[in-house]
N, C-alpha and C positions, 0 to 999 in steps of 0.2 A: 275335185271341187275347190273351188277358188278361197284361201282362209282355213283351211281344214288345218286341224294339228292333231295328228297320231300320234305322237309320243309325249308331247310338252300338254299340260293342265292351260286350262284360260287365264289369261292375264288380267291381271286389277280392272276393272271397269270404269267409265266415266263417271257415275256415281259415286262409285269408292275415292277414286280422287278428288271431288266436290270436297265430301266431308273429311277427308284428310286434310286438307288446306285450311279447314274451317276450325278445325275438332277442338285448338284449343283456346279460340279466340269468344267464347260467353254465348255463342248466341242459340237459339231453339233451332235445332233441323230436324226440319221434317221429310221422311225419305216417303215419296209418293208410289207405295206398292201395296200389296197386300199381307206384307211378313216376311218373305224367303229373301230380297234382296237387306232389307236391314239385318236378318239372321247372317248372313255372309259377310257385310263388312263387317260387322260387333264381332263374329265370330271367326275373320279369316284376313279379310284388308285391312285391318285398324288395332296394331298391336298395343299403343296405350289403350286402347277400351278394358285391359287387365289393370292398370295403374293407376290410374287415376277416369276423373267421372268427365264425362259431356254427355248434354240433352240433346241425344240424338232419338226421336220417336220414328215410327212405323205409322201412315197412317192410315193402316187397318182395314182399308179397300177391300169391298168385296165384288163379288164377279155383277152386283146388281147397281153397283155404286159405281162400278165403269163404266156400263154399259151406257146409265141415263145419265151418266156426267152429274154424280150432287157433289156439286162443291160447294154448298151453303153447309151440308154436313160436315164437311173435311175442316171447311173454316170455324165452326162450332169447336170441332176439338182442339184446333190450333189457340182456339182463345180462351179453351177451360187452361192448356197445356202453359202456356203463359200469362194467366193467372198467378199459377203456380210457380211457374219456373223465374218470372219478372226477367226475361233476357234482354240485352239492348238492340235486338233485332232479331228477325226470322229468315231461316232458309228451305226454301221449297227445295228437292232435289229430286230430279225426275227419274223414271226406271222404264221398262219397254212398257206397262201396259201404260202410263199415260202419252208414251209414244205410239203406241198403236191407235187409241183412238184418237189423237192429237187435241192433248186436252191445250187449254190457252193460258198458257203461262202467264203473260200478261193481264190477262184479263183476272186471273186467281192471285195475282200478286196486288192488285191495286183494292181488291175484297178484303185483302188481310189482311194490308196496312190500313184500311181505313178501320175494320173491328180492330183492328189490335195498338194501334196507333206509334208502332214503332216501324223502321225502315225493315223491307222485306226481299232477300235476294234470290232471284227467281232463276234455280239453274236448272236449263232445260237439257240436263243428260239424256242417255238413253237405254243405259245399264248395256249398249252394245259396242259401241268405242272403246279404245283405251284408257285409260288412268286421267293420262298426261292430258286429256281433254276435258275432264270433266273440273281438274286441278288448277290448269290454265283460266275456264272460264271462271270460277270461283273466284280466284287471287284478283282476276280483272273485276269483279263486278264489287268485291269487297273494296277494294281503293278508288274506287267510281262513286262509290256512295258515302266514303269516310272521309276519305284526304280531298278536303273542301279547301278547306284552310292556308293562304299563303303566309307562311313562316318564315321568318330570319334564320339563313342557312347557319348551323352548325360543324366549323369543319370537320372536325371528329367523329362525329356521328355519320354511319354506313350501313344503311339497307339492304338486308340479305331477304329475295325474295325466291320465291318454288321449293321453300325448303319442306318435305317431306317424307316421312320414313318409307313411304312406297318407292321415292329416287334413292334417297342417300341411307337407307336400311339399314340405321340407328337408332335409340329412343335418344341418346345422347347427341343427334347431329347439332340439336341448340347451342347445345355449352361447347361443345367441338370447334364451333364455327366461332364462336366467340373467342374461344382460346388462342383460336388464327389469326381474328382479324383486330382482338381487341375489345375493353370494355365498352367502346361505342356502337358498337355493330347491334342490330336490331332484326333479329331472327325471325321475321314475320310467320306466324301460324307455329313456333317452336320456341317459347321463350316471350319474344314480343306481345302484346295483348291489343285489343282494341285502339286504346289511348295512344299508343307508337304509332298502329295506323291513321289516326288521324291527323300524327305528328309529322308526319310521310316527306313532304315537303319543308321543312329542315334537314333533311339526307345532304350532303354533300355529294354523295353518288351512291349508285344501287348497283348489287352483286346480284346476278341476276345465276342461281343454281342449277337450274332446270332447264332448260325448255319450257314447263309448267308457269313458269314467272316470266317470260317475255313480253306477253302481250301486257302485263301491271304494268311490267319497269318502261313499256313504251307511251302506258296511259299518264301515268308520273312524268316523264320526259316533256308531253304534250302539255301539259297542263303547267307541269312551274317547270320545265326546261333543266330537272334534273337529270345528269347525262349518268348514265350504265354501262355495264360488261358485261360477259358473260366469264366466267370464273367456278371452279368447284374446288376449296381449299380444302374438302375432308375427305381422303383415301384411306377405307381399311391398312392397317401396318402390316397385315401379312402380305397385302399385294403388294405392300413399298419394299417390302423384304424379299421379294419375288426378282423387282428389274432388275439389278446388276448382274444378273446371271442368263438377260436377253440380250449382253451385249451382241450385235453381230448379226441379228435374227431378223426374220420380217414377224410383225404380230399382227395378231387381229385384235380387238379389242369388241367386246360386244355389250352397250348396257343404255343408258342414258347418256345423249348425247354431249352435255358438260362433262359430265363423269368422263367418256371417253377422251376428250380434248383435251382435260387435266392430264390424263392416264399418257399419251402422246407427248405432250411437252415434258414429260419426265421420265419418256422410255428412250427418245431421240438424245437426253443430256445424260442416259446413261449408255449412248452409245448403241441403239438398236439399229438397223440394218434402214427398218421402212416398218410405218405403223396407218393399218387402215382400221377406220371406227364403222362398226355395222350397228344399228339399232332398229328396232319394232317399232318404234315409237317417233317424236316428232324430229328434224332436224333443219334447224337453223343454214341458211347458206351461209352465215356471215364466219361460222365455226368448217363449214364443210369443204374437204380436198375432194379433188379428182377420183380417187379409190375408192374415198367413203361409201356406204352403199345403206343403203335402206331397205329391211327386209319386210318382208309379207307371206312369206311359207316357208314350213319348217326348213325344204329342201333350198330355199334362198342360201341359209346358212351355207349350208356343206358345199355349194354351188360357189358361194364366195373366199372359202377358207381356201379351196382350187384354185379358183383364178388367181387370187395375190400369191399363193404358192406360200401361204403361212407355216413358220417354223412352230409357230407357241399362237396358242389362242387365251384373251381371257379374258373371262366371262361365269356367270353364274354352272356352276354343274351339271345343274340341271339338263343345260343343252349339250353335256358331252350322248346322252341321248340320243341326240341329233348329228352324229359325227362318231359310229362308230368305227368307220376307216381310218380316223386320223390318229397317225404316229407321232405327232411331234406332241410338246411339252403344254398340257391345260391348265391353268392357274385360274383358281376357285375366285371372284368378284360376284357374290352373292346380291341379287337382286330384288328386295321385298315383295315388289309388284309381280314380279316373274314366278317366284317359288315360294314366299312366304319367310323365305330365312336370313332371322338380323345378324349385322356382324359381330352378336356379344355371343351369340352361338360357336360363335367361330373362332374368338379371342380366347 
């Protein structure tokens, strides 16, 4: 069966990515299910929901409330809920049942802004995609509706966009990235808050971390001609502690696609043989070789560790699962969205 995974758990959802991109930027999100998908990110995708607070609601769907489509009801609790909460915006985020009936986004987005009279970003997930999709549209739809504003460029100031603990599987990756790039750098959804977003357009240039944040940094580009890269300056230290002992070797590398590209520019300067990046998830041509490869079942992996004739893989543990034949050397690159484990576990 096409997708199946026998040994690996499911990966973060497009959902879970929504509101990880969102989680710590003020605003109301409302996850459009009936319970068990908000139980799952609060309780499995979204490691600050221990740390600190965001108004993320459930909105309470029942099997009678899908069927005949009330969304004058859904809307009613959206505007007792911000009352309460005064956010400076709402976010719809979708799950399979309003994908299965095909409720209309649009149409429930323009109900809520008018009762509720703040801007409303309508992320049509599916709770059956990956992360990196649900992250992606989020980060796009929040700078579409914020970064209005043509500002007088700041040279100093540097936009870091996709940053996420489901990619870079820190609660720390804010202050991390800052400590890299500098006190002008603007950690969007990690540090940054609204008012940076609206600031957007004073970047000098955007560091785009992800995949998750390509499609923002190209909406920014278009609009005020802010030019980007793509760049990942935070590698766990045990994996930095790992390369000088691939010199000579072919590796695989398996995680999010920046992640891997960094992981490559720094395994070839320490003298690695040849380094291919395999990922689940989205990959950019502009980052992608020849070797690279793109996986979609469990058996892709072990199929691809083969073919390049890998000495050392590394990659999250998890998928040594997936690779119980292989002799050569595994090095642990934990991957939130994939297993749930940050790298303070691991330090």
């Amino acid at each position: 069966m096409k997708g199946l995974l026998k040994r690996l758990a499911p990966f973060a959802p497009d959902t879970s990515g929504a509101v990880s991109a969102l989680f710590e930027l003020g605003g109301l999100v409302v996850i459009c299910d009936a319970g068990g998908c908000t139980g799952n990110i609060c309780g499995f995708d979204e490691p600050r929901w221990f740390t600190m607070r965001s108004a993320v609601f459930s909105a309470g769907m029942r099997d009678m409330d899908a069927i005949l489509g009330r969304d004058a009801q859904l809307v009613e609790k959206i505007v007792s809920a911000q009352q309460t909460v005064k956010a400076p915006f709402v976010v719809l985020a979708g799950t399979p049942v309003p994908a299965v009936i095909a409720t209309d986004f649009k149409a429930l987005r323009r109900l809520t802004e008018k009762k509720t009279c703040v801007p409303v970003l309508a992320v049509e997930s599916t709770g059956v995609n990956h992360y990196d999709r649900g992250a992606s549209r989020a980060f796009e739809l929040l700078f579409d509706a914020f970064a209005a504003e043509q500002l007088p460029v700041e040279k100093e100031t540097v936009g870091v966009i996709g940053a996420t603990p489901l990619d870079l599987g820190t609660l720390r990756a804010g202050d991390l990235l800052r400590e890299a790039l500098g006190p002008g750098a603007q950690v969007y959804g990690m540090g940054a808050g609204l008012d940076a977003v609206r600031r957007a357009s004073a970047n000098a240039c955007n560091l785009v971390v992800s995949p998750a944040g390509v499609a923002a940094a190209q909406l920014l580009e278009k609009r005020f001609g802010t030019p980007w890269r793509p760049a990942c300056p935070y590698l766990p230290e045990p994996v930095l502690e790992a390369l000088p002992r691939l010199k000579g070797k072919r590796v695989l590398a398996v995680h999010q696609q920046f992640a891997c590209a960094a992981l490559r520019e720094k395994l070839l300067g320490c003298g690695a043989a040849a380094v291919a990046v395999c990922s689940w998830f989205s990959m950019t041509d502009a980052l992608r070789e020849p070797q690279d490869r793109r996986l979609a079942e469990e058996d892709d992996l072990a199929a691809a560790v083969t073919a390049f004739g890998a000495d050392a893989v590394i990659a999250d543990r998890v998928f040594e699962k997936v690779l119980p034949g292989f002799k050569g050397e595994f090095i642990d690159f934990p991957h939130f969205a994939v297993s749930g484990r940050l790298t303070e576990r691991q330090e």
